[in-house]
C-alpha positions in Angstrom: 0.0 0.0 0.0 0.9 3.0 -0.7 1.5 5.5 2.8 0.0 9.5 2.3 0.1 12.4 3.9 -2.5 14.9 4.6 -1.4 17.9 6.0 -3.5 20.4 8.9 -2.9 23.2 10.8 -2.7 20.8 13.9 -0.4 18.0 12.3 0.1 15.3 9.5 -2.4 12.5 9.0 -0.9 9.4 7.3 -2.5 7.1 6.0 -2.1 4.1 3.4 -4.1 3.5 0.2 -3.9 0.6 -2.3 -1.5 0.6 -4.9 -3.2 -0.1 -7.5 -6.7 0.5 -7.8 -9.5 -0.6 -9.8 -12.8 1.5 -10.7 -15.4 -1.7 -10.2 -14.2 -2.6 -6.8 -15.7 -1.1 -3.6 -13.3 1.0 -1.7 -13.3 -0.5 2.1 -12.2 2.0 4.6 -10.3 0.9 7.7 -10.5 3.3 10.8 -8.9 2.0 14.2 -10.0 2.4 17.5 -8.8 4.4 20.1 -4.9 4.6 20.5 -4.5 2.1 17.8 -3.6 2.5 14.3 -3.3 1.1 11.2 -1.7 -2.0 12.5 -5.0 -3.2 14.1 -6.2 -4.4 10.5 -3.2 -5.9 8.9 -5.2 -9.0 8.3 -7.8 -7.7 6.9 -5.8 -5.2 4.5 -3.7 -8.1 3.7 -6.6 -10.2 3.2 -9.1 -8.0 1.0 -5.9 -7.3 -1.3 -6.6 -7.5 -5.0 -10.3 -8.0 -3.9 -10.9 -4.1 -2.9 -9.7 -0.8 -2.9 -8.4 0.2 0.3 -7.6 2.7 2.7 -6.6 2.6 6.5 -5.3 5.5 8.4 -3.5 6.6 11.8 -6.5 8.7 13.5 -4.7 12.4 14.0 -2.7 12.1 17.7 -2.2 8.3 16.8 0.3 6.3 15.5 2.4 7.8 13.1 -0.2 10.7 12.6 2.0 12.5 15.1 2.4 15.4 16.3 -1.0 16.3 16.3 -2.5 18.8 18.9 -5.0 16.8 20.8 -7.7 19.6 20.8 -9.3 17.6 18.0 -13.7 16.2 18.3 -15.3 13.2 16.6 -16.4 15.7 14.4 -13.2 17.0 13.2 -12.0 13.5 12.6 -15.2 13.2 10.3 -14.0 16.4 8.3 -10.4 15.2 8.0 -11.3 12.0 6.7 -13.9 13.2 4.1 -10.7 15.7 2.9 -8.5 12.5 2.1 -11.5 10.3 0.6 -12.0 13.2 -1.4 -8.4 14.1 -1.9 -7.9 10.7 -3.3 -11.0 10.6 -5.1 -13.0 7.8 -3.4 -16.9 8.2 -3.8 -19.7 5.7 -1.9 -16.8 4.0 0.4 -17.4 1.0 2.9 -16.9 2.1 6.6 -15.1 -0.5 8.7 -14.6 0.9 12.0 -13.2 -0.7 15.3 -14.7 1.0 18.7 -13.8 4.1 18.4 -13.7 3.9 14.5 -17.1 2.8 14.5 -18.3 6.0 16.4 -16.4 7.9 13.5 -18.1 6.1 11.1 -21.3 7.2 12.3 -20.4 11.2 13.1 -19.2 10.8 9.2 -22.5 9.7 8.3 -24.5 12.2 10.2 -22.3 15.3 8.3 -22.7 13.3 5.1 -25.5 11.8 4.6 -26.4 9.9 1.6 -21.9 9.4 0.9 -21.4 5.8 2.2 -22.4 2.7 0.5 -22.2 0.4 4.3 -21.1 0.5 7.6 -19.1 -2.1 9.6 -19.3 -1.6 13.0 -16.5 -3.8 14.5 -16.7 -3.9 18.8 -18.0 -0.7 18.5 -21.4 0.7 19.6 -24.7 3.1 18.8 -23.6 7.3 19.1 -27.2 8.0 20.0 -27.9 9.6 23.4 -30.7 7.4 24.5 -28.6 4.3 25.0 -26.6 5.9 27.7 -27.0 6.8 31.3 -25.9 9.8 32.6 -23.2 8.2 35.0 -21.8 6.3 32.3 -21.0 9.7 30.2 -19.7 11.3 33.3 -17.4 8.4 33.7 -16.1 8.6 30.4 -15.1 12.2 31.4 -13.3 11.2 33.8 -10.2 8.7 33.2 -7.3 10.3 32.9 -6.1 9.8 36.5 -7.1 6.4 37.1 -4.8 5.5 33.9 -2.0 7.7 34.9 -2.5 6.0 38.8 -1.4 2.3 37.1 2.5 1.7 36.5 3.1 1.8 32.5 4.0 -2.0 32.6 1.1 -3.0 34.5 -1.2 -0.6 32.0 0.3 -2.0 28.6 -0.3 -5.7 30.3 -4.1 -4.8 31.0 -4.2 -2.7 27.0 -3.1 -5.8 25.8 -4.8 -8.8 28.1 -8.1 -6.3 27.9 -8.5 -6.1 24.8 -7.8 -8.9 22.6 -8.2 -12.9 23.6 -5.6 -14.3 21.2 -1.7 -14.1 21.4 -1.4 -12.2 17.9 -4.1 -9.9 18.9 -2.6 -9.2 22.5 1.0 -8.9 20.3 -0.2 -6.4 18.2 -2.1 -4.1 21.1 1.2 -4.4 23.3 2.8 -3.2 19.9 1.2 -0.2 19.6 1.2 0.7 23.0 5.1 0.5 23.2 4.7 3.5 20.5 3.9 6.3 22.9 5.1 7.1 26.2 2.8 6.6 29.2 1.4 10.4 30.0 1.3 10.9 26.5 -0.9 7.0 25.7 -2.9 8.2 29.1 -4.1 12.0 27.9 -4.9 10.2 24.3 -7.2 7.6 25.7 -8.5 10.5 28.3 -9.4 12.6 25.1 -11.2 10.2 23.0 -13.5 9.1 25.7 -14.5 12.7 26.6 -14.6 13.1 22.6 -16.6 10.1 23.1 -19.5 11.8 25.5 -19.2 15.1 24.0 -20.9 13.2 20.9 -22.8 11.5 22.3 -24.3 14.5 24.3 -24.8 16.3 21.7 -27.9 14.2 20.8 -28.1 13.9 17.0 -30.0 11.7 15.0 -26.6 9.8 13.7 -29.3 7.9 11.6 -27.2 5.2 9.4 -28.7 5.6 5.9 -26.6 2.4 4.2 -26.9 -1.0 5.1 -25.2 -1.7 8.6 -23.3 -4.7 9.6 -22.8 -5.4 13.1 -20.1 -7.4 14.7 -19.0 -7.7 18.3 -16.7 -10.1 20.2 -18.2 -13.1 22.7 -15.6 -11.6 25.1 -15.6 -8.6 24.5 -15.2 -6.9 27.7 -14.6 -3.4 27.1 -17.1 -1.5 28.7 -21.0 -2.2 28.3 -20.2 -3.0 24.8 -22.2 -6.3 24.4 -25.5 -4.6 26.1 -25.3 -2.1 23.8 -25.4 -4.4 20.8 -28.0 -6.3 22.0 -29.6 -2.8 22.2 -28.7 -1.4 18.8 -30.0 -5.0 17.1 -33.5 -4.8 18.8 -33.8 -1.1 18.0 -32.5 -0.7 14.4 -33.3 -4.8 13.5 -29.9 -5.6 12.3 -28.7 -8.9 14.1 -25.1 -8.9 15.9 -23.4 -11.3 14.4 -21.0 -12.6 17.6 -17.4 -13.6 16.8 -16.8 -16.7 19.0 -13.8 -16.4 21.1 -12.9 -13.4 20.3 -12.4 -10.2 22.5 -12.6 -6.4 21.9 -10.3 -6.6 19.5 -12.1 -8.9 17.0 -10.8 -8.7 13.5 -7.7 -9.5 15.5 -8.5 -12.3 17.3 -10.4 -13.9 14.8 -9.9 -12.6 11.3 -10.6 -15.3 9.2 -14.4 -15.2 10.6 -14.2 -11.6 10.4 -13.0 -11.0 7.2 -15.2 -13.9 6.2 -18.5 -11.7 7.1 -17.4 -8.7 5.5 -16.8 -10.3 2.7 -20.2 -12.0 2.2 -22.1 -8.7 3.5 -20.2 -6.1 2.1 -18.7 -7.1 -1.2 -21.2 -10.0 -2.1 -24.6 -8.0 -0.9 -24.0 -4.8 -1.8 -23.6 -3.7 -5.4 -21.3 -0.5 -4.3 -23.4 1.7 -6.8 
């Protein structure tokens, strides 16, 4: 793939694009979760090769989008993305976000309606106000001193052990931990989830206007994740389809079954017109 650069006033994006790239193939668009980057879907980049067009990105503060001021909201993120689709001419793209991803996939949507041809949510979760209490928002507003309070070695254990349920997808986590320093990993991850509530409290529709496939680990353990999937298949009627033995960190954990659905959903299902 080939690696870009997209230049703001607050720092470089980089991100990676295919090579080569063919008109009648969907373009599938890879966006990481929280303090991860483009490493979290080298199996499905490696996989969907030749099959797709494809993009993947380091989120701005991430990865090797750095420096990047971490003044930055979902909504910005939204903006910066839809410069670089646009910048490399991608029309009707397939969203395929991880956690955090997955809320940026649905800000994207909300600010340009009628753009995307699907949506994979991957361990991620509905943005809409109504599934959430108000103590859970406050929470999210408040974690930056209960990660700083844990020694670095004892953090990047639980990033790792937390999130994924295989060894490859507990190497890769610890991986891309090991790329920042500890107060500088700690004020990220505090960032995103007060990004995280500030959307959320701001109470838009974040209607998904493209057909929506939901995935979510059997372990998964981060958060309420899994009750809110139950919740968003009951409310919007598309089913959760449950990676067995997998953790937060699905496509990761269990790619082939992953890769496998978005295959058959996305590419086989969905003309891309």
């Amino acid at each position: 793939m080939r690696r870009q650069r997209y230049s703001t006033s607050m720092g470089d994006i980089m991100y990676w694009v295919s090579r080569s790239e063919e008109s009648e193939r969907p373009w599938l668009v890879f966006l990481p979760g929280l303090t991860a980057d483009h490493r979290l879907f080298e199996k499905q980049t490696d996989y969907f090769a030749g099959k797709a067009n494809l993009l993947v990105w380091d989120a701005p503060s991430h990865g090797e989008s750095r420096p990047f001021a971490l003044d930055w909201s979902l909504d910005d993120l939204a903006r910066w993305l839809h410069d670089i689709l646009e910048q490399e001419g991608i029309v009707r793209p397939i969203l395929i976000g991880q956690s955090m991803g997955g809320y940026l996939a649905q800000a994207y949507l909300d600010l340009f309606p009628g753009e995307v041809a699907g949506f994979v949510s991957i361990d991620s979760c509905p943005l809409q106000r109504s599934y959430y209490s108000g103590w859970e928002l406050a929470a999210l507003r408040h974690t930056k001193l209960m990660y700083l309070s844990i020694p670095w070695k004892a953090l990047v254990a639980l990033g790792s052990s937390g999130t994924a349920a295989s060894e490859y997808g507990r190497a890769v986590m610890h991986e891309m931990m090991l790329n920042y320093e500890k107060r500088e990993y700690c004020e990220l991850a505090a960032h995103g989830y007060r990004v995280l509530a500030d959307a959320v409290d701001a109470n838009r529709p974040y209607r998904i206007d493209c057909p929506l496939l939901i995935l979510c680990g059997e372990k998964d353990g981060a958060g309420s994740a899994k009750r809110y999937n139950r919740a968003w298949e009951k409310r919007v009627g598309s089913p959760v389809h449950w990676i067995e033995g997998a953790g937060h960190n699905s496509n990761c954990d269990k790619p082939d079954a992953v890769n496998a659905l978005i295959e058959h959903y996305v590419l086989a299902r969905y003309d891309g017109d």
